[in-house]
PQR file of N, CA, C, O and H, with PARSE charges and radii, in Angstrom:
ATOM      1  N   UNK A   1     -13.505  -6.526  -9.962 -0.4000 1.5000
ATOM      2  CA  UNK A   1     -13.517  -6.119  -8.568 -0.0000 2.0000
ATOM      3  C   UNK A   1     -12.108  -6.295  -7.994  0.5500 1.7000
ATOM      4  O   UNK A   1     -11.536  -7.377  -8.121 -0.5500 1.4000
ATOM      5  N   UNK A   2     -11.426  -5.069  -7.250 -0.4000 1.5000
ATOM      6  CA  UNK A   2     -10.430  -5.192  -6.561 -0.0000 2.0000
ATOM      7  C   UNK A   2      -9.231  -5.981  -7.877  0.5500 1.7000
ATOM      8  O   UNK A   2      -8.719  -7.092  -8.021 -0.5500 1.4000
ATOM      9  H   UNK A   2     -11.891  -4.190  -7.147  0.4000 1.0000
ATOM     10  N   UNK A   3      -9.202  -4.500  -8.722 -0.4000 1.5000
ATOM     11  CA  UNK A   3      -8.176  -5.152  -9.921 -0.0000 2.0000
ATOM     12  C   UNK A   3      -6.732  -4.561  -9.631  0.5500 1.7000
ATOM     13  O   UNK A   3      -5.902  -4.705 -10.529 -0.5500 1.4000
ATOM     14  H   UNK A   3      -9.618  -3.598  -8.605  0.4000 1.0000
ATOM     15  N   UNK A   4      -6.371  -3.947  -8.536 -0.4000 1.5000
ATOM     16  CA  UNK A   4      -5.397  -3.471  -8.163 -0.0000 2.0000
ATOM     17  C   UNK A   4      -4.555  -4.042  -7.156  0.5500 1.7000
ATOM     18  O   UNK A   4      -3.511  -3.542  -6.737 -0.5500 1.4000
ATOM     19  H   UNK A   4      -7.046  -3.830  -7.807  0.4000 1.0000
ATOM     20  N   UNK A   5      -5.204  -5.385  -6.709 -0.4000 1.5000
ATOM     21  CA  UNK A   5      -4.905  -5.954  -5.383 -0.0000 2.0000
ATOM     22  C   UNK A   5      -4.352  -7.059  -6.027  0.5500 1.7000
ATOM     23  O   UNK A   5      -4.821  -7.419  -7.106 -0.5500 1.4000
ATOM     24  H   UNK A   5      -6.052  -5.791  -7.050  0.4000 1.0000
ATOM     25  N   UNK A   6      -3.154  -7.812  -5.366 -0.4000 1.5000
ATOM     26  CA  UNK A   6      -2.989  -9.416  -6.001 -0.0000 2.0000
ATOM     27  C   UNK A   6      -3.714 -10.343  -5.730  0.5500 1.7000
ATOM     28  O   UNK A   6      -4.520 -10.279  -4.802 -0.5500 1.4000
ATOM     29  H   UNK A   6      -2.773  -7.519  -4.489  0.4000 1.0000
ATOM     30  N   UNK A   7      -3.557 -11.474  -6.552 -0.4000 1.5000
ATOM     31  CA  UNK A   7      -4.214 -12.119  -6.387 -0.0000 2.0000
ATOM     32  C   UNK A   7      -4.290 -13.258  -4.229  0.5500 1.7000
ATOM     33  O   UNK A   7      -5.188 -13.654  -3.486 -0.5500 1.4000
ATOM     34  H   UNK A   7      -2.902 -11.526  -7.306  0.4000 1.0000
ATOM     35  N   UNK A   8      -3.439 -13.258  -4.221 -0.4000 1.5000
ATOM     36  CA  UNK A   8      -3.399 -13.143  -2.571 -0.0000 2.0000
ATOM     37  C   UNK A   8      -2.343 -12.110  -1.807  0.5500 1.7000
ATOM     38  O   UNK A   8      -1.215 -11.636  -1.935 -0.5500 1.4000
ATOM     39  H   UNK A   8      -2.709 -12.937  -4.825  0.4000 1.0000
ATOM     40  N   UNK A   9      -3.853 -12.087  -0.651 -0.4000 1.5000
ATOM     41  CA  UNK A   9      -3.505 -10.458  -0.227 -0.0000 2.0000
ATOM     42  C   UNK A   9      -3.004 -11.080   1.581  0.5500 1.7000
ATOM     43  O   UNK A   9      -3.097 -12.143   2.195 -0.5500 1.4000
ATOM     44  H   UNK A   9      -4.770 -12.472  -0.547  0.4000 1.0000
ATOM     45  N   UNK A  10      -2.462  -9.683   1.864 -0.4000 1.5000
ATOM     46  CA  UNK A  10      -2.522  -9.842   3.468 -0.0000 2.0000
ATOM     47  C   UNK A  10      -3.385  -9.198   4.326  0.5500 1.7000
ATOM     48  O   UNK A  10      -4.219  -8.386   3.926 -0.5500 1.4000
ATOM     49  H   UNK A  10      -2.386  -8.820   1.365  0.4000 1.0000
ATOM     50  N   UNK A  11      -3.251  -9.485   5.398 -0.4000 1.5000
ATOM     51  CA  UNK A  11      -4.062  -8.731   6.453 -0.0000 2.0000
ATOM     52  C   UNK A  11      -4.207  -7.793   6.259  0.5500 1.7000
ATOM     53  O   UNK A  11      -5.365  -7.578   5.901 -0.5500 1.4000
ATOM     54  H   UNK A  11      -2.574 -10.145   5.723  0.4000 1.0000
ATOM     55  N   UNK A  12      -3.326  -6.585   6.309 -0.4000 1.5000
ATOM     56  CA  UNK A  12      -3.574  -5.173   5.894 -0.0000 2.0000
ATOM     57  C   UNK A  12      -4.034  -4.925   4.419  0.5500 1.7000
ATOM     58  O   UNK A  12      -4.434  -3.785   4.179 -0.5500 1.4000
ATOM     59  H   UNK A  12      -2.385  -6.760   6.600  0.4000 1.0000
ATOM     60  N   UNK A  13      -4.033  -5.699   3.553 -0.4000 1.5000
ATOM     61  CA  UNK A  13      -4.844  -5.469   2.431 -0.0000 2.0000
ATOM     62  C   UNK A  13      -5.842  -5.683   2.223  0.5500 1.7000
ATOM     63  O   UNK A  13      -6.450  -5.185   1.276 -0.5500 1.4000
ATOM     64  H   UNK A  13      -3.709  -6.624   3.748  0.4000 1.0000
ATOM     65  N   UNK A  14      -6.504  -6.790   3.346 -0.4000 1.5000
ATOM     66  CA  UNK A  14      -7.593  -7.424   3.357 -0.0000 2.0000
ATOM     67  C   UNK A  14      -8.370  -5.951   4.190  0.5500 1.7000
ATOM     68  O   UNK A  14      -9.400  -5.416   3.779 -0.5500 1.4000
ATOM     69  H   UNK A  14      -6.010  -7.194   4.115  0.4000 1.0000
ATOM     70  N   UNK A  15      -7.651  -5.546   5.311 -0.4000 1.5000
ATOM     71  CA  UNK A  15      -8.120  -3.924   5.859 -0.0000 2.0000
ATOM     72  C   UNK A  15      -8.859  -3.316   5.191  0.5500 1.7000
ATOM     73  O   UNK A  15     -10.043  -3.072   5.423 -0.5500 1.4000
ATOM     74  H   UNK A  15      -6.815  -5.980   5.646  0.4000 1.0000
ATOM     75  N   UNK A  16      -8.272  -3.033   4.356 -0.4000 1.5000
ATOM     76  CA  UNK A  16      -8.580  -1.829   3.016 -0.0000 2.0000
ATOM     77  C   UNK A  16      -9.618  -2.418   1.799  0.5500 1.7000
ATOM     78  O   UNK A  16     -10.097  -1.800   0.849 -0.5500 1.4000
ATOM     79  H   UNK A  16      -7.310  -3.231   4.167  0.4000 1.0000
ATOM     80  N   UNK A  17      -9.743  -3.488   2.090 -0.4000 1.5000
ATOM     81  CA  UNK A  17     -10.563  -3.969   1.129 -0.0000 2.0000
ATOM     82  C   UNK A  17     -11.798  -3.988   1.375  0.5500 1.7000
ATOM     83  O   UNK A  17     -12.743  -3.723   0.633 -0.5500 1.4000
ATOM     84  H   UNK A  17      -9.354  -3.990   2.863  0.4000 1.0000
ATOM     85  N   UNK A  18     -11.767  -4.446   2.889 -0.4000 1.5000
ATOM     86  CA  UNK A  18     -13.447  -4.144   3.247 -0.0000 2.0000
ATOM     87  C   UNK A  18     -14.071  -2.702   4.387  0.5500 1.7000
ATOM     88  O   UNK A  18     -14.808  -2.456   5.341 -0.5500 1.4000
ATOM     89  H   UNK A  18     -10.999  -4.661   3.492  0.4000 1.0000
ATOM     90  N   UNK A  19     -12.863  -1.924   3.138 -0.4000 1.5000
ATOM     91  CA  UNK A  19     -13.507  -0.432   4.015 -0.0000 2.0000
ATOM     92  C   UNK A  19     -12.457   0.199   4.972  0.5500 1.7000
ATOM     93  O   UNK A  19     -12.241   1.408   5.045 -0.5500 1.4000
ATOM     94  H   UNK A  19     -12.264  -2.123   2.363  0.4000 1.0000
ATOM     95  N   UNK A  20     -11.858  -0.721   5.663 -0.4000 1.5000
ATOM     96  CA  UNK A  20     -10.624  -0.084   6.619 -0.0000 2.0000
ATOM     97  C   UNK A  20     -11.378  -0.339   7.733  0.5500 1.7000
ATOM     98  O   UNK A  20     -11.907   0.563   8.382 -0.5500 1.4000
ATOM     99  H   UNK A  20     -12.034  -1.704   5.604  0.4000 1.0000
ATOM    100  N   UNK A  21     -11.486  -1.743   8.058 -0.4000 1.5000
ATOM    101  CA  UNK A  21     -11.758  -2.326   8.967 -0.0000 2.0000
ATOM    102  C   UNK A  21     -10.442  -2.421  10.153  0.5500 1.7000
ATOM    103  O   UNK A  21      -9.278  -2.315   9.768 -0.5500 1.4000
ATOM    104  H   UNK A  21     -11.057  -2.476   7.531  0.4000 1.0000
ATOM    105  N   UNK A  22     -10.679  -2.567  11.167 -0.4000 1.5000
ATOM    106  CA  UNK A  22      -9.452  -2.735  12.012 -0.0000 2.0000
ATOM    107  C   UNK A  22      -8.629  -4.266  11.633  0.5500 1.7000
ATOM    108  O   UNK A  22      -9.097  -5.021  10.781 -0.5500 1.4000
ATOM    109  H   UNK A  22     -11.625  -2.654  11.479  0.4000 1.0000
ATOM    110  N   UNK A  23      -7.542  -4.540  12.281 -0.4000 1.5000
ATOM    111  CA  UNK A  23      -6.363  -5.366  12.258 -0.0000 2.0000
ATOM    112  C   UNK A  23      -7.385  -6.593  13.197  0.5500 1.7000
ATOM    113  O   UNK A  23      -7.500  -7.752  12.800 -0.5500 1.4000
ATOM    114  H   UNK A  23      -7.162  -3.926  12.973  0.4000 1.0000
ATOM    115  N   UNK A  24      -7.859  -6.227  14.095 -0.4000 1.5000
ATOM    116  CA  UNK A  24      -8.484  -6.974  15.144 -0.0000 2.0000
ATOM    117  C   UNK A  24      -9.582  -7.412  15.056  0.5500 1.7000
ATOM    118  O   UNK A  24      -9.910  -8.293  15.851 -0.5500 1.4000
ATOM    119  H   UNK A  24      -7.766  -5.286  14.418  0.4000 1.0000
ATOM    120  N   UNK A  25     -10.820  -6.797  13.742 -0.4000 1.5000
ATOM    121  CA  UNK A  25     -11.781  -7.207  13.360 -0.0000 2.0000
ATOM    122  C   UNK A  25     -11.191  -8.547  12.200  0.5500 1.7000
ATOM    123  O   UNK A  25     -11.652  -9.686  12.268 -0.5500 1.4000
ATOM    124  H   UNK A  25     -10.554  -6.081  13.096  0.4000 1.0000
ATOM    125  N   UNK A  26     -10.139  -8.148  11.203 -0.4000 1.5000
ATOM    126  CA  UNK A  26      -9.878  -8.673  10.300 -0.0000 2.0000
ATOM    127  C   UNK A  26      -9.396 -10.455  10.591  0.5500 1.7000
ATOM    128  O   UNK A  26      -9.664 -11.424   9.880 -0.5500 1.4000
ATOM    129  H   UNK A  26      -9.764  -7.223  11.147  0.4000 1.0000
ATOM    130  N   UNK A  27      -8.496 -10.406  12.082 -0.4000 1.5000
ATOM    131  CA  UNK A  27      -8.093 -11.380  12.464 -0.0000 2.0000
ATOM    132  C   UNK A  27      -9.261 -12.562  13.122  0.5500 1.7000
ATOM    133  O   UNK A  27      -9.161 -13.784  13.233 -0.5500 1.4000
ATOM    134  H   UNK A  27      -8.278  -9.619  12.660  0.4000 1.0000
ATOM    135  N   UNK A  28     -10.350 -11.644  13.479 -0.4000 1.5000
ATOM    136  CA  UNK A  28     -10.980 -12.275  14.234 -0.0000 2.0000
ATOM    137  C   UNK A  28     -12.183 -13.044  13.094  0.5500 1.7000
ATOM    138  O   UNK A  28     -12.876 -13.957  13.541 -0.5500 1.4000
ATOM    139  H   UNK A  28     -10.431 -10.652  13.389  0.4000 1.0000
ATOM    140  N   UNK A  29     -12.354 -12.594  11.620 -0.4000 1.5000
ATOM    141  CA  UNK A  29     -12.961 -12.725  10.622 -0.0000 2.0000
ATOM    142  C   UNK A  29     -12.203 -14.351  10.146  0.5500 1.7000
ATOM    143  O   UNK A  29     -12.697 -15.397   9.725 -0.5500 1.4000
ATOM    144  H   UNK A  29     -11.790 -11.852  11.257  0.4000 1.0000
ATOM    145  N   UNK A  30     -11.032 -13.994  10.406 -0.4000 1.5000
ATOM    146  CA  UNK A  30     -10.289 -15.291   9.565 -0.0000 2.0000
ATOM    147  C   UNK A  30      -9.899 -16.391  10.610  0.5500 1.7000
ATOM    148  O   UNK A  30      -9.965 -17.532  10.152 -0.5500 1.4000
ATOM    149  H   UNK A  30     -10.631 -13.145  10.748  0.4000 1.0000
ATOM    150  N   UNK A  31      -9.490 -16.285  11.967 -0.4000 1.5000
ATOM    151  CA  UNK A  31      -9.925 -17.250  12.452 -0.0000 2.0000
ATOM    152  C   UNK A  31     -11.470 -18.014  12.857  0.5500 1.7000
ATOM    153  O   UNK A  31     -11.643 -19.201  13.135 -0.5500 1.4000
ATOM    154  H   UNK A  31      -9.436 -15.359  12.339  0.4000 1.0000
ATOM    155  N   UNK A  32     -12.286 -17.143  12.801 -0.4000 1.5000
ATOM    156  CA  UNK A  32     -14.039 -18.152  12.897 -0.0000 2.0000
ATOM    157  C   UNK A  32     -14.148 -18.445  11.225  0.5500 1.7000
ATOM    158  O   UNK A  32     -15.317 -18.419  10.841 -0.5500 1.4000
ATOM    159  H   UNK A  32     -12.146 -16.179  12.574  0.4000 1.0000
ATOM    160  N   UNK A  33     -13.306 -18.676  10.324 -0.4000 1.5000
ATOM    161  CA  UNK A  33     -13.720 -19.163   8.771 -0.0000 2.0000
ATOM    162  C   UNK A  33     -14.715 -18.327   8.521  0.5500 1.7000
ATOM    163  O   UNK A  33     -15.784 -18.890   8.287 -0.5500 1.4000
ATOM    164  H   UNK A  33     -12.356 -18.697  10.636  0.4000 1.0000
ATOM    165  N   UNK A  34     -14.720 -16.636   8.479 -0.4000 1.5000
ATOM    166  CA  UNK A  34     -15.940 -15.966   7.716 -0.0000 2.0000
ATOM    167  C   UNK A  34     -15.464 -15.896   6.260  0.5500 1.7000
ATOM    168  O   UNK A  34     -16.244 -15.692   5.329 -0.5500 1.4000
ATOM    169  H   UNK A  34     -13.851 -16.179   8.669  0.4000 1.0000
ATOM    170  N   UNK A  35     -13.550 -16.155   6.044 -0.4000 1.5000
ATOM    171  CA  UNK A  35     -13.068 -15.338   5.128 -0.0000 2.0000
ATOM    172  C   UNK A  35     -12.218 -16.589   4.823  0.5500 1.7000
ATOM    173  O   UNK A  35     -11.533 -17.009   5.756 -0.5500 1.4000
ATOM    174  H   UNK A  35     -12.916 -16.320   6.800  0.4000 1.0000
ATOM    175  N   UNK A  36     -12.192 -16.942   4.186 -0.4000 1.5000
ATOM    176  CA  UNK A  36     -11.295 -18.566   3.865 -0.0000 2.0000
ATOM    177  C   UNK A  36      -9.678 -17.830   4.076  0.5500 1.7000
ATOM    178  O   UNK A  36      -9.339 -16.895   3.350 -0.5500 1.4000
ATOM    179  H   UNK A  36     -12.748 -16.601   3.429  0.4000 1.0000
ATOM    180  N   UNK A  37      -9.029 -18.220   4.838 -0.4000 1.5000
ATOM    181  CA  UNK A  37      -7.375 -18.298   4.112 -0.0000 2.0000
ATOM    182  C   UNK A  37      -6.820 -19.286   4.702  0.5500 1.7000
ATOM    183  O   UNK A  37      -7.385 -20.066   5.469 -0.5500 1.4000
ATOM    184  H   UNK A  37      -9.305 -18.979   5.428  0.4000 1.0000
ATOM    185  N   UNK A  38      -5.238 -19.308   4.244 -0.4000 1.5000
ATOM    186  CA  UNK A  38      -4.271 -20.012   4.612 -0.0000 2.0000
ATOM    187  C   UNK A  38      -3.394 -19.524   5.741  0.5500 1.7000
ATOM    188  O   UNK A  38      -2.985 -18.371   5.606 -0.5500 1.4000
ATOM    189  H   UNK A  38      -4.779 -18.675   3.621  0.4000 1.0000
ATOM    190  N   UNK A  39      -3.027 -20.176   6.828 -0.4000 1.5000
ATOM    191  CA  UNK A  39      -1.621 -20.009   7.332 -0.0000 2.0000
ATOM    192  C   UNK A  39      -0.331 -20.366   7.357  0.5500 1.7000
ATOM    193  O   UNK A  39      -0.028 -21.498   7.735 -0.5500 1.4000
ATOM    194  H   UNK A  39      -3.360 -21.113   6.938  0.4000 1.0000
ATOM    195  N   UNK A  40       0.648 -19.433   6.949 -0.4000 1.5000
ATOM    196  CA  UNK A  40       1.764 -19.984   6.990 -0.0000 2.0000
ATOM    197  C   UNK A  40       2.938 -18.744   7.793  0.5500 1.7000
ATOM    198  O   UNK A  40       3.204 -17.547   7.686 -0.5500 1.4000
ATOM    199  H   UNK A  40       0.402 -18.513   6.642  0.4000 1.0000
ATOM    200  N   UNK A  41       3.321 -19.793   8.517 -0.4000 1.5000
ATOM    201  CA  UNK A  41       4.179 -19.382   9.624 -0.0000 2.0000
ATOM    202  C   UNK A  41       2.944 -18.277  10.534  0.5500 1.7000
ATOM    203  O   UNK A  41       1.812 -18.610  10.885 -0.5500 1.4000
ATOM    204  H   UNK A  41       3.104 -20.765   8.604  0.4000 1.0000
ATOM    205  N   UNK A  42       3.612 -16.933  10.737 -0.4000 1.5000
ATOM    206  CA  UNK A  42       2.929 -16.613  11.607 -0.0000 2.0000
ATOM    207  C   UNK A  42       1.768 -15.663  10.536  0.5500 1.7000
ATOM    208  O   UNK A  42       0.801 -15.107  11.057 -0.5500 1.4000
ATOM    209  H   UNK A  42       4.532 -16.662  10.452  0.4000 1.0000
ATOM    210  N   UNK A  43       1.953 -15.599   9.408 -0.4000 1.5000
ATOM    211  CA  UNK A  43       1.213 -14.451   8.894 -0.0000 2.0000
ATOM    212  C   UNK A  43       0.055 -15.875   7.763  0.5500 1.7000
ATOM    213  O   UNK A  43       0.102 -17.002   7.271 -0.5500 1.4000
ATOM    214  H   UNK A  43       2.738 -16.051   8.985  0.4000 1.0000
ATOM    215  N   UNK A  44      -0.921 -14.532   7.965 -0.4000 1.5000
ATOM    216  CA  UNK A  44      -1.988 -15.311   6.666 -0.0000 2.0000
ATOM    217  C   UNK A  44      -1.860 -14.777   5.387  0.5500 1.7000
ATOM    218  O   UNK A  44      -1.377 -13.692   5.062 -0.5500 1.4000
ATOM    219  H   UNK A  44      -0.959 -13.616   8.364  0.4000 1.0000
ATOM    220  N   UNK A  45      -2.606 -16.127   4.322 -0.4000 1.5000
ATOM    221  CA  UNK A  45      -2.802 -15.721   3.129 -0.0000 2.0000
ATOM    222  C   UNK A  45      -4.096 -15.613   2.706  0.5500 1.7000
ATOM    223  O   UNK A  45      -4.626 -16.719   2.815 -0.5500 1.4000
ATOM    224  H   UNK A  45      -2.998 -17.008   4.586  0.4000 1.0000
ATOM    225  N   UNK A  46      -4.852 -14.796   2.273 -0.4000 1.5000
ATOM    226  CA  UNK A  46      -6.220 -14.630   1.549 -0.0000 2.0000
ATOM    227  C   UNK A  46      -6.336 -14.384   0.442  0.5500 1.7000
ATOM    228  O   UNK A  46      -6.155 -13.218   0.090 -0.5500 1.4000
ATOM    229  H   UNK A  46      -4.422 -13.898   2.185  0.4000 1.0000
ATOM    230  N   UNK A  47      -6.791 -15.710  -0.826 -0.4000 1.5000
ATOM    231  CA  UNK A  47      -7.032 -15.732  -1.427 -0.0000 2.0000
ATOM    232  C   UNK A  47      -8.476 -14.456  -2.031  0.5500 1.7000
ATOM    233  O   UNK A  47      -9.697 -14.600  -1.967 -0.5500 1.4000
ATOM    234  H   UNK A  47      -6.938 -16.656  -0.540  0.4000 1.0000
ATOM    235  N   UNK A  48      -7.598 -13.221  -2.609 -0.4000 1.5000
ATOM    236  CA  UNK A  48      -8.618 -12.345  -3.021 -0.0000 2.0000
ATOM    237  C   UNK A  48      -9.675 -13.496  -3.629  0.5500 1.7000
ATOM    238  O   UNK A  48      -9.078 -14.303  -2.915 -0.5500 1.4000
ATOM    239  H   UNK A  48      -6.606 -13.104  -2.660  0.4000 1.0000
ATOM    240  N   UNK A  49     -10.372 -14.057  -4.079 -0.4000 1.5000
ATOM    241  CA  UNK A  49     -11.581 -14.682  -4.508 -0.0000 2.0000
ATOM    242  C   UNK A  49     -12.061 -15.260  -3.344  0.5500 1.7000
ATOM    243  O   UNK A  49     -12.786 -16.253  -3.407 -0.5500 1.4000
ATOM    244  H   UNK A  49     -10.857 -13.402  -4.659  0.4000 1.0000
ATOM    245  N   UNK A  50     -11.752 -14.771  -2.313 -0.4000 1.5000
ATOM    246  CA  UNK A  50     -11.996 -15.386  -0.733 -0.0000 2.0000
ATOM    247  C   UNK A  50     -12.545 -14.489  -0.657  0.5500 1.7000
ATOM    248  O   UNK A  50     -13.773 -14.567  -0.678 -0.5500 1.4000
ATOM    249  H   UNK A  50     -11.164 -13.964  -2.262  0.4000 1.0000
ATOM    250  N   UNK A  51     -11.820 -13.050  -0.518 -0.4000 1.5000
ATOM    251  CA  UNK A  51     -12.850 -11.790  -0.043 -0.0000 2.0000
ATOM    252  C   UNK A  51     -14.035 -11.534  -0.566  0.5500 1.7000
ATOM    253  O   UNK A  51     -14.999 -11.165   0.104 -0.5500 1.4000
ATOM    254  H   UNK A  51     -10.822 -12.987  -0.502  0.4000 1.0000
ATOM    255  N   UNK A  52     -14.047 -11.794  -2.359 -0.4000 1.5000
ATOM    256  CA  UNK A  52     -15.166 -11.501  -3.350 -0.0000 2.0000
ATOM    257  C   UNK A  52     -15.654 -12.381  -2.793  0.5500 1.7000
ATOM    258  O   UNK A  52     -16.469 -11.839  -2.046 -0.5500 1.4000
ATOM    259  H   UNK A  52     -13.264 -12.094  -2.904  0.4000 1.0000
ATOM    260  N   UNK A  53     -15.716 -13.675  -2.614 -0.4000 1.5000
ATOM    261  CA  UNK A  53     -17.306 -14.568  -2.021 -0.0000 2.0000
ATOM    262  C   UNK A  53     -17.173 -14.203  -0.774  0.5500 1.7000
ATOM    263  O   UNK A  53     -17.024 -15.305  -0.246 -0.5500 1.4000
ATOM    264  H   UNK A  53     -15.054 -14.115  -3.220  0.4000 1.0000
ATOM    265  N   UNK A  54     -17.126 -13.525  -0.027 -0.4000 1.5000
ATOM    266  CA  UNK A  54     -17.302 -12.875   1.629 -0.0000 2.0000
ATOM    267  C   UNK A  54     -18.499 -11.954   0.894  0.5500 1.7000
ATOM    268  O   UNK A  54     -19.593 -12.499   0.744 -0.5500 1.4000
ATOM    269  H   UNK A  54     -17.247 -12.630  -0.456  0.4000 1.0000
ATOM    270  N   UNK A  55     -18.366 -10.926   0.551 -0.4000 1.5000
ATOM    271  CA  UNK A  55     -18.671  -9.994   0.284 -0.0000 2.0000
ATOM    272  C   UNK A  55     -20.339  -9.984  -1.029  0.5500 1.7000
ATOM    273  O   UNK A  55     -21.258  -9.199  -1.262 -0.5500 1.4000
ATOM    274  H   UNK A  55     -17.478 -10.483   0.673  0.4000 1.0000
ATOM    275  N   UNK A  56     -19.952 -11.184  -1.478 -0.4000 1.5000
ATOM    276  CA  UNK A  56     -20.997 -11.906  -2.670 -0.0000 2.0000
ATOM    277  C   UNK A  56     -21.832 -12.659  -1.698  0.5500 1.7000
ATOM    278  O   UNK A  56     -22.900 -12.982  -2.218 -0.5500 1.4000
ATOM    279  H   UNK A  56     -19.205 -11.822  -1.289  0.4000 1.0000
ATOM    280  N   UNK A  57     -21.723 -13.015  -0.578 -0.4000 1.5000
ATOM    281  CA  UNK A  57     -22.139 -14.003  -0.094 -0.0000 2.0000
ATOM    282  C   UNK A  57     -22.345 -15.452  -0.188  0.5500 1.7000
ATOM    283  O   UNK A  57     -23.059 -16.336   0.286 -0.5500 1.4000
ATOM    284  H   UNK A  57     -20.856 -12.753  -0.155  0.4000 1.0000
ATOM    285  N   UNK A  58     -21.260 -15.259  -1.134 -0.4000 1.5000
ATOM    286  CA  UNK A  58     -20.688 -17.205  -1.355 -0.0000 2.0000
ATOM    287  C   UNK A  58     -19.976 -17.197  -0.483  0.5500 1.7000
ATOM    288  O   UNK A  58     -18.866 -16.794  -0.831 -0.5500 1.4000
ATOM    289  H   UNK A  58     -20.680 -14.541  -1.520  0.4000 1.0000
ATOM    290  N   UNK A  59     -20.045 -17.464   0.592 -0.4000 1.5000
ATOM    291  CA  UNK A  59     -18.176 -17.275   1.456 -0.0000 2.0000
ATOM    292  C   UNK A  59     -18.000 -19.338   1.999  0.5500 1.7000
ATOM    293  O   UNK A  59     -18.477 -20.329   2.551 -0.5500 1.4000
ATOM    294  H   UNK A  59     -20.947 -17.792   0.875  0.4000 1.0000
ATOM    295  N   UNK A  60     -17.293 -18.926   1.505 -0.4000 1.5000
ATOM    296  CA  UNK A  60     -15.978 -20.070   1.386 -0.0000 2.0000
ATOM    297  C   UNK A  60     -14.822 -20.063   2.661  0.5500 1.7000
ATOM    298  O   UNK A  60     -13.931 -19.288   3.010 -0.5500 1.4000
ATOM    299  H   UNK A  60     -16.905 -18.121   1.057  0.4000 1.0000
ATOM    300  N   UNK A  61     -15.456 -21.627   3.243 -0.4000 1.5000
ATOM    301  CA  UNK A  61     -14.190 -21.870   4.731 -0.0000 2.0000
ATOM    302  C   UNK A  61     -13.865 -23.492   4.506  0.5500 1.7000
ATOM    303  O   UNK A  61     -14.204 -24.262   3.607 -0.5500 1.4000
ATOM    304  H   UNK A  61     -16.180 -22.257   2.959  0.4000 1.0000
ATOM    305  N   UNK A  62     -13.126 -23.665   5.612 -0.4000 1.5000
ATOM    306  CA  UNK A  62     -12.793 -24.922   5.754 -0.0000 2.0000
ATOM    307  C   UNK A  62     -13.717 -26.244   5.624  0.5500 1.7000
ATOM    308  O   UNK A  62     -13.452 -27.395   5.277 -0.5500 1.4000
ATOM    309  H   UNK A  62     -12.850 -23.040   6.343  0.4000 1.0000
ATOM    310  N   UNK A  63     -15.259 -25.425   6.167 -0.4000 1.5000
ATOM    311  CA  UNK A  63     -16.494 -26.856   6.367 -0.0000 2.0000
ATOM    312  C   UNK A  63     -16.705 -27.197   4.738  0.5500 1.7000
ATOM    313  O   UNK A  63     -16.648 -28.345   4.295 -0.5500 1.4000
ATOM    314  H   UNK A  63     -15.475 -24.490   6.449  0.4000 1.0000
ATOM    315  N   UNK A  64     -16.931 -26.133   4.010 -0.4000 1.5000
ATOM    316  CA  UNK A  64     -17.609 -26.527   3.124 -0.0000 2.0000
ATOM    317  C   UNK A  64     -16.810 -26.554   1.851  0.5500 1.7000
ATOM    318  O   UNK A  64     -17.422 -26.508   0.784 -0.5500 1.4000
ATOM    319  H   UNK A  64     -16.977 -25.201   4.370  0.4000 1.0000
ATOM    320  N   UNK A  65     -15.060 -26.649   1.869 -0.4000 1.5000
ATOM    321  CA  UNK A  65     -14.091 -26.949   0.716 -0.0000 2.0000
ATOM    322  C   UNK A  65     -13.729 -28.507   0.690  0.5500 1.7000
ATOM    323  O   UNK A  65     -13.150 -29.283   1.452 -0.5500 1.4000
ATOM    324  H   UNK A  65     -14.562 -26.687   2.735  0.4000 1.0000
ATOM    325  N   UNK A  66     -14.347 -28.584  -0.546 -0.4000 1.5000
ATOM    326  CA  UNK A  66     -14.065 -29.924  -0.888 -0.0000 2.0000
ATOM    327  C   UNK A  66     -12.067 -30.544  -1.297  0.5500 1.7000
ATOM    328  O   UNK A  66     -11.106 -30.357  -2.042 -0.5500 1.4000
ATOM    329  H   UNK A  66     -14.817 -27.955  -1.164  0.4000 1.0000
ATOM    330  N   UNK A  67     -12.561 -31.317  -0.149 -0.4000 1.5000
ATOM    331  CA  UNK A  67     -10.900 -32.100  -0.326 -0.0000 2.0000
ATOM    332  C   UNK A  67     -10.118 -32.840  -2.190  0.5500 1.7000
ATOM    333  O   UNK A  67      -8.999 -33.351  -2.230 -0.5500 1.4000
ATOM    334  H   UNK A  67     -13.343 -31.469   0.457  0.4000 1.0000
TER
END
């Protein structure tokens, strides 16, 4: 799944991944933890195996990653 994408993607790849969702849906996905990522500086990182359990319905956030 999604063998063309790296292994962490950005916002606009994350777009295209679930269909070509807007910029504003996508942001609003990753700040309420629907979509696990990282921030650094001003842009995010999403671990593609973030999107596959979104989408699998394993989805993976901050509550439930073990330290």
């Amino acid at each position: 799944m999604f063998e063309k994408y790296p292994d962490v993607v950005s916002v606009p790849e994350l777009c295209k991944m679930l269909g070509g969702i807007s910029k504003k849906l996508a942001y609003k996905m990753l700040a309420n933890g629907e979509i696990f990522s990282v921030r650094v500086g001003r842009s995010y990182k999403i671990p593609k195996v973030s999107v596959i359990a979104y989408l699998t319905g394993n989805v993976l956030s901050d509550k439930n990653k073990t330290a």
